[in-house]
C-alpha positions as CSV (number, residue, x, y, z in Angstrom):
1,X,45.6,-43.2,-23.1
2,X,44.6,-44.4,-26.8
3,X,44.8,-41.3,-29.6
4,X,41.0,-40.8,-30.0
5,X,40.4,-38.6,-33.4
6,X,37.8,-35.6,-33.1
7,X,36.0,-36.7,-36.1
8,X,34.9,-33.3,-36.9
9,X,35.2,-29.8,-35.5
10,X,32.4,-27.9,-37.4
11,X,34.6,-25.0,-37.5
12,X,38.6,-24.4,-38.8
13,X,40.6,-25.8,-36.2
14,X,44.2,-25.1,-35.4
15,X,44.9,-28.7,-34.7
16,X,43.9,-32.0,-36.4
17,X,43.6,-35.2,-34.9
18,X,42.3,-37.2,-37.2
19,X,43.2,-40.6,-36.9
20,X,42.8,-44.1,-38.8
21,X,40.6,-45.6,-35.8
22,X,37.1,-45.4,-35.8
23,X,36.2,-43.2,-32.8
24,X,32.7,-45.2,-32.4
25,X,35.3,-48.3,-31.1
26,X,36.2,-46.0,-28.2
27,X,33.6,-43.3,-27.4
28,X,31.5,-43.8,-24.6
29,X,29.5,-40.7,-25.6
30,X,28.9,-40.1,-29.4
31,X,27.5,-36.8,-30.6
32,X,26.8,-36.5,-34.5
33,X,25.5,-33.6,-36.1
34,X,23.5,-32.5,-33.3
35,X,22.1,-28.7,-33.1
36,X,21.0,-27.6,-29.9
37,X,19.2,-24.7,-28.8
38,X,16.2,-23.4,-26.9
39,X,13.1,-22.1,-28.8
40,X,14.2,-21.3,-32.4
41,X,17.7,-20.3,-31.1
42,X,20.5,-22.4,-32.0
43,X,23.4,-22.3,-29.3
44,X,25.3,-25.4,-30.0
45,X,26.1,-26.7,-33.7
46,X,28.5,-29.6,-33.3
47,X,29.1,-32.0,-36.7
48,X,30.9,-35.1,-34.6
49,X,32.4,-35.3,-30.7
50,X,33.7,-37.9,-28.8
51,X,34.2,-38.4,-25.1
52,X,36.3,-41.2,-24.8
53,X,35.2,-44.2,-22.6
54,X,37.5,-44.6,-19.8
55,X,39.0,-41.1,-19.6
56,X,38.4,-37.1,-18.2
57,X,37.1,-35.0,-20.8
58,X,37.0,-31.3,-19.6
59,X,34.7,-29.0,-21.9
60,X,36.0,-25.6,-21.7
61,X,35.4,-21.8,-23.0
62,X,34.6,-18.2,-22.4
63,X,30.3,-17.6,-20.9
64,X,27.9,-17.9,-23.3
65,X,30.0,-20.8,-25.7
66,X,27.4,-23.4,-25.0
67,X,29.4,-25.7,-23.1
68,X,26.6,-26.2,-20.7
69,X,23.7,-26.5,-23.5
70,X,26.2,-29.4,-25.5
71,X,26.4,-31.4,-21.4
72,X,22.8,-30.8,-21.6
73,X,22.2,-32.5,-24.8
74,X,25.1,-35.5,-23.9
75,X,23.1,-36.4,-21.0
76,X,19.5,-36.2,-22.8
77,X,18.0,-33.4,-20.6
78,X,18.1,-31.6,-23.4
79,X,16.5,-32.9,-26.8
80,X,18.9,-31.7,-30.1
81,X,17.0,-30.1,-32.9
82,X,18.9,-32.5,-35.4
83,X,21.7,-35.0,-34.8
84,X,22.1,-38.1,-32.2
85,X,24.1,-38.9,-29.4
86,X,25.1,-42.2,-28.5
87,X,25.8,-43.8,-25.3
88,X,27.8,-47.0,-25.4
89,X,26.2,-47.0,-29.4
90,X,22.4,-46.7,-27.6
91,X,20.6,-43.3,-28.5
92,X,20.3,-41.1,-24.8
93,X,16.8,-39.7,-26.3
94,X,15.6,-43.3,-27.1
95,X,16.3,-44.9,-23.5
96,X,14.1,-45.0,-20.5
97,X,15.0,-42.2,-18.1
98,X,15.2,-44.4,-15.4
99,X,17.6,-46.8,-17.6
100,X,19.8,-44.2,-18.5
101,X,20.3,-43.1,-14.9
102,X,21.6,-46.0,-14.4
103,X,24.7,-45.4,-16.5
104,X,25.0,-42.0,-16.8
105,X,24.8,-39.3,-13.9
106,X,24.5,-35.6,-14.0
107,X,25.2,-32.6,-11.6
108,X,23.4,-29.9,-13.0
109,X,25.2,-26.0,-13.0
110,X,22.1,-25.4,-10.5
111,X,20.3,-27.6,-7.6
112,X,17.1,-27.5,-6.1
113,X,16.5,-29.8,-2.9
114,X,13.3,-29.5,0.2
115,X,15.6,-27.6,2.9
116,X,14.4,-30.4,5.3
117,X,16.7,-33.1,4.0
118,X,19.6,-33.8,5.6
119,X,23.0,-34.7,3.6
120,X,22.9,-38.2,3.7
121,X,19.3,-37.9,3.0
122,X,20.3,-36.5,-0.6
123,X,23.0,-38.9,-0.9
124,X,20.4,-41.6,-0.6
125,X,18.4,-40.1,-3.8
126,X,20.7,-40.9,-6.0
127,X,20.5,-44.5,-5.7
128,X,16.8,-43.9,-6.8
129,X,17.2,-45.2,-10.3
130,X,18.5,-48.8,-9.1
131,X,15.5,-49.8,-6.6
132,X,11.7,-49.0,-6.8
133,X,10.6,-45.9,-5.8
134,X,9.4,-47.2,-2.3
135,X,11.4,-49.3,-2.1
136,X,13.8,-49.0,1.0
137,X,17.4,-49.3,1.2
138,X,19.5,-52.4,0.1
139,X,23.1,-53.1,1.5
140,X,24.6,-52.0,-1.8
141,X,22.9,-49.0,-2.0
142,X,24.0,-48.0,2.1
143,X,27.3,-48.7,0.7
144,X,27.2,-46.4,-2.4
145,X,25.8,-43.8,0.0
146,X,28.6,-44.3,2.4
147,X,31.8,-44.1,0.1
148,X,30.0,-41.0,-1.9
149,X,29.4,-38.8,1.0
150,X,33.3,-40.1,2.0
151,X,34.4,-39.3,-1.4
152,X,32.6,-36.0,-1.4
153,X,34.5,-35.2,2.0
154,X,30.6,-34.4,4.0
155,X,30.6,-37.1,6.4
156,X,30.9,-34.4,9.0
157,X,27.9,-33.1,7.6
158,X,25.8,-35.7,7.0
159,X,22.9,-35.0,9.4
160,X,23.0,-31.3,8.6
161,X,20.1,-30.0,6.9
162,X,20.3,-28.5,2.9
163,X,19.1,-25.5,4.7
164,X,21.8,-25.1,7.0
165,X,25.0,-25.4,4.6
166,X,26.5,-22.3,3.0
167,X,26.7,-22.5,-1.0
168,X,29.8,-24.9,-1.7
169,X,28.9,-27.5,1.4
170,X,25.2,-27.5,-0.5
171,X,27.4,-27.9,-3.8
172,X,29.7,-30.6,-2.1
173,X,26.4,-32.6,-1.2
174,X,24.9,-32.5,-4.6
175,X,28.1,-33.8,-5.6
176,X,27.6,-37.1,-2.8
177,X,24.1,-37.7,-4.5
178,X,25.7,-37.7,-8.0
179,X,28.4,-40.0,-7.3
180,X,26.0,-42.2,-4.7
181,X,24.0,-42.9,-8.8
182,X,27.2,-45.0,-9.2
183,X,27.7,-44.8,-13.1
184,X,30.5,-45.6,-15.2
185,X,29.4,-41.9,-17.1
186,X,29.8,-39.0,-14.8
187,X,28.6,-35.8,-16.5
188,X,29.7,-32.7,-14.1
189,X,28.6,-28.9,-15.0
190,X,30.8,-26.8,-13.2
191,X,31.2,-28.8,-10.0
192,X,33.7,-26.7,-8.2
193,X,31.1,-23.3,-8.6
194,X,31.1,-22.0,-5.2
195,X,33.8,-23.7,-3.6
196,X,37.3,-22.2,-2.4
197,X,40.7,-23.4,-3.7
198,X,40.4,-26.5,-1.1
199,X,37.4,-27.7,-2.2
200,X,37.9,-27.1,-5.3
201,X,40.7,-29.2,-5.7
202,X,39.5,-31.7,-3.4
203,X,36.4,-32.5,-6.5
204,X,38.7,-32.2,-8.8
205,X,40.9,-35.0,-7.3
206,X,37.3,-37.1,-6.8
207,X,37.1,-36.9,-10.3
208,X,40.2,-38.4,-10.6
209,X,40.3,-41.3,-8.1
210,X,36.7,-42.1,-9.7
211,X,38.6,-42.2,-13.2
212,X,41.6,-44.0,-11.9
213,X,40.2,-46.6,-9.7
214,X,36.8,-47.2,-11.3
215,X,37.5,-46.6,-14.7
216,X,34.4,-44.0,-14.8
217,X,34.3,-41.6,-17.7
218,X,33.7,-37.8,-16.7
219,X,32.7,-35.0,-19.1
220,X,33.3,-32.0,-17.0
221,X,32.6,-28.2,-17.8
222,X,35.1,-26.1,-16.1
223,X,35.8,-22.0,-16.1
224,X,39.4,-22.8,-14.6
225,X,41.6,-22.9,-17.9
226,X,44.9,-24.4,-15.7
227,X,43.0,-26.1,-14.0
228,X,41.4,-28.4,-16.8
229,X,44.8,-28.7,-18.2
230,X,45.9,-30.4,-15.1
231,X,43.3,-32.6,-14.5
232,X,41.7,-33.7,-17.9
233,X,42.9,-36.1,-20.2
234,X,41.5,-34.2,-23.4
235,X,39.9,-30.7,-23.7
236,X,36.9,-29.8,-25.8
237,X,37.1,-25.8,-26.6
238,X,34.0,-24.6,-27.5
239,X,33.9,-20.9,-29.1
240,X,30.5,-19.7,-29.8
241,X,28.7,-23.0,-30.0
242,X,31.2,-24.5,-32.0
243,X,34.3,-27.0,-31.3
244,X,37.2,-25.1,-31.9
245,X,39.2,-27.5,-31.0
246,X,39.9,-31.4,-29.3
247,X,42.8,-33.5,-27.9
248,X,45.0,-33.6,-25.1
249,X,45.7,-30.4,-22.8
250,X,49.2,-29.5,-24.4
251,X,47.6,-29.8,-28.2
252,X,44.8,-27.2,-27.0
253,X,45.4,-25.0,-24.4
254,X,47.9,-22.4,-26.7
255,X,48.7,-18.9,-26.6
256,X,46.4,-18.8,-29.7
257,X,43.7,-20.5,-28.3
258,X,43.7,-17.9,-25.5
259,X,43.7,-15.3,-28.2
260,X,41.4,-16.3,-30.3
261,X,38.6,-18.1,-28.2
262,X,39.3,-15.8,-24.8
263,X,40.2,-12.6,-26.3
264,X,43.2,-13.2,-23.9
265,X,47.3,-12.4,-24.9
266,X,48.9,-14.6,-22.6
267,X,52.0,-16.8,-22.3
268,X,51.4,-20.7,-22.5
269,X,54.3,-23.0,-21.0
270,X,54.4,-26.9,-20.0
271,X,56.8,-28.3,-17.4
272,X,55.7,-30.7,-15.1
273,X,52.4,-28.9,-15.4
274,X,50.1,-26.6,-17.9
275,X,50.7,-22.7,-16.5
276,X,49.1,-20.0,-18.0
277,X,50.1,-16.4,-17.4
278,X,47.9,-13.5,-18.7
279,X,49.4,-10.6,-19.9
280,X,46.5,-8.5,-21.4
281,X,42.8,-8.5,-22.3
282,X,42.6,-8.3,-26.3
283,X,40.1,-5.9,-28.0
């Protein structure tokens, strides 16, 4: 994986990975100086973050550190008080909503769909951005439908009703729509929220294939410390709506992270994989 440099943390970091490439060359999503809030509240304050095109970029950190308010401003649902973010070099809050779906797709933390679709009909809505809106189906877009609801492991549910599912199949279907959008930017918030260990792990290895065997770039916010070690290429550790720190898994999930950003004395080890053991919670 190239050694992409957080350009700035906004905040003393206990690792530096400044580089002598320009992160612009390889940052599918640029965020400069960008302040986001609601109302006259400011909850994220980030000077410069990049997610590196081609890779998984988990955004982690204890409730209430912003990491879903910065995914809202990456993907433009959100509009920053001050500062940019570029995808591909294009400004999200400049592009055509419709445009920009077409590149970038988002599963929100939350989900709101008419109880009277079934699965595969919510599947077929994300393949809304690349036709007309009545439009009907092309080939393509039947086949985008068909390998995210088998990707999303739902085909047995596919003519179930929204209505009908229990909380993680509703979540597992929200996930088929978001990967039926097809994008080579897949912004996730929280994906594996209601889901036991199976499922949780079976989106977590979607995320992979998608990043393995179609090259997408994923932004993911996860509460599973481990299991964002595991899965992600880099970590972004937010702590009170700043980056504490950025870089690969080993560089950022420490014994001191876990004490200073999760109030957390714990033991930090890598073998074959990131394992964390908690010993106490800190005052």
């Amino acid at each position: 994986m190239p050694d992409i440099p957080l350009v700035s943390t906004g905040t003393d970091s206990t690792t530096d990975h400044v580089t002598d490439e320009d992160p612009v060359d390889d940052a599918a999503l640029l965020a400069s100086g960008i302040e986001l809030g609601y109302g006259e509240g400011i909850v994220v304050d980030c000077d410069d973050l990049v997610i590196p095109e081609g890779e998984v970029t988990a955004l982690v950190g204890p409730n209430g550190s912003g990491k879903s308010t910065l995914l809202k401003g990456l993907s433009a649902e959100l509009s920053p008080e001050s500062g940019t973010v570029l995808l591909n070099g294009s400004d999200v809050q400049e592009r055509p909503a419709k445009d920009l779906a077409c590149e970038l797709g988002l599963l929100d933390q939350e989900n709101a769909a008419p109880g009277g679709l079934t699965v595969e009909d919510l599947a077929s809505h994300g393949r809304y951005p690349h036709r007309g809106f009545l439009d009907p189906l092309t080939d393509e877009d039947r086949d985008a439908v068909e390998r995210a609801i088998d990707l999303a492991g739902v085909d047995h549910l596919r003519d179930t009703q929204l209505s009908e599912l229990s909380g993680g199949q509703k979540q597992l279907a929200f996930v088929a729509m978001t990967l039926a959008q097809d994008t080579d930017v897949l912004l996730l918030d929280e994906p594996t929220t209601y889901l036991d260990l199976h499922h949780q792990l079976r989106v977590m290895e979607v995320v992979r294939t998608l990043n393995e065997e179609r090259d997408v770039t994923v932004c993911v916010v996860l509460h599973d410390l481990q299991q964002a070690a595991r899965f992600a290429d880099y970590l972004v550790a937010l702590d009170d709506g700043e980056v504490y720190d950025w870089g690969p898994p080993e560089d950022v999930v420490t014994e001191q992270l876990l004490a200073d950003v999760f109030d957390v004395d714990a033991a930090v080890s890598y073998d074959d994989e990131p394992r964390i053991v908690p010993r106490r919670a800190l005052d």
